[in-house]
N, C-alpha and C positions, 0 to 999 in steps of 0.2 A: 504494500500500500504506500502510497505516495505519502511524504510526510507535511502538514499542513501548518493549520496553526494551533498552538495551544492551550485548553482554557479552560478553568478551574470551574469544574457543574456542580459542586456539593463535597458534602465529608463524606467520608466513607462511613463511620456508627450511623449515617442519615437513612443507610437502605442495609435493614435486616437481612441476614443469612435468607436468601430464596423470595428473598423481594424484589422489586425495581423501583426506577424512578425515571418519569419521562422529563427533559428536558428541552429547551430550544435553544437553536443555536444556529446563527447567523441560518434564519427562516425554516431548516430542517427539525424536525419533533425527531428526537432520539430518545432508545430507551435503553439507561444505564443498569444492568442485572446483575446481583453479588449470588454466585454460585457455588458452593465448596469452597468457602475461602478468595476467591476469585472474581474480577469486574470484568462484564461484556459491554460492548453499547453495538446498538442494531439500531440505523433508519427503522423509522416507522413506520412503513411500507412493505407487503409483500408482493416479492416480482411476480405473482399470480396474476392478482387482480388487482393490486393496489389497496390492500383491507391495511388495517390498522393492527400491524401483525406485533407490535410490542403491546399492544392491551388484551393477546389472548394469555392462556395459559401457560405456566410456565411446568409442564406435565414429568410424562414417561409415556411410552407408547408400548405397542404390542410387537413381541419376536418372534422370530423363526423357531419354529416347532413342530413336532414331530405326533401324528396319531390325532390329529385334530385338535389338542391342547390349543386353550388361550393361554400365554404366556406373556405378563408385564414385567415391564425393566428399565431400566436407564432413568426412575422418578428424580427427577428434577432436571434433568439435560436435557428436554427437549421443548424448544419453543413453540405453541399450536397459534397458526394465526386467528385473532380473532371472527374473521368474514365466513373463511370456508374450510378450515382447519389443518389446511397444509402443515408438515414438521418439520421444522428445520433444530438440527445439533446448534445448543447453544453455543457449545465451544469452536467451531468450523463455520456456522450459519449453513452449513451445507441442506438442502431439500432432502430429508432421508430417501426418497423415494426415486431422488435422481441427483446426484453428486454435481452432476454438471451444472444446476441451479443454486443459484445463492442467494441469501439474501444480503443485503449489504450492513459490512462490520465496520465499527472504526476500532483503531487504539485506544487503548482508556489504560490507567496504572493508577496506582494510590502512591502519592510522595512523603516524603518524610513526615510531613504537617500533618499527616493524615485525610489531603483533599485528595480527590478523584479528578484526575488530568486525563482531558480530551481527546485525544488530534481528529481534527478538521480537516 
């Protein structure tokens, strides 16, 4: 990713373990997600349709299984868009269903201060 500019959207104790928090920032609605220990940010948008894919869930979905088992997994790593529930890997933004879609990620880190730094 291109490196842009940098901008300080919140503390990090502001968004609980498997929270978020949408922000804006120079006209983009971004959603900042603390997962395992860890900050995402994803455009609010998914490349589907254009839903408002940081206001869905922030889930697990269903595995590969054997003998017609349901089988759930991966609870908390997978973002459901809100519109029409595409998944995307919070950690990759990747489309589980096809690798080649993404939805779009920025840089985020938490600094010494304990703020959550952007790039744009």
């Amino acid at each position: 990713m291109a490196q842009g500019k940098s901008c300080i959207v919140g503390r990090a104790e502001e968004i609980a373990a498997g929270e978020r928090k949408l922000v804006t920032v120079d006209g983009k609605q971004i959603g900042i997600f603390h997962v395992d220990g860890r900050f995402y940010a994803f455009l609010n948008y998914c490349p589907h349709s254009g839903g408002a894919l940081c206001e869905g869930p922030l889930t697990g979905t269903t595995l590969p299984a054997d003998d017609f088992q349901f089988v759930y997994g991966r609870a908390g790593q997978v973002l459901r868009c809100a519109w029409h529930g595409w998944e995307f890997d919070i950690a990759t933004g990747e489309f589980l269903l096809d690798p080649q879609i993404r939805a779009r990620r920025y840089p985020v880190a938490v600094n010494a201060a304990g703020e959550i730094v952007l790039q744009i």
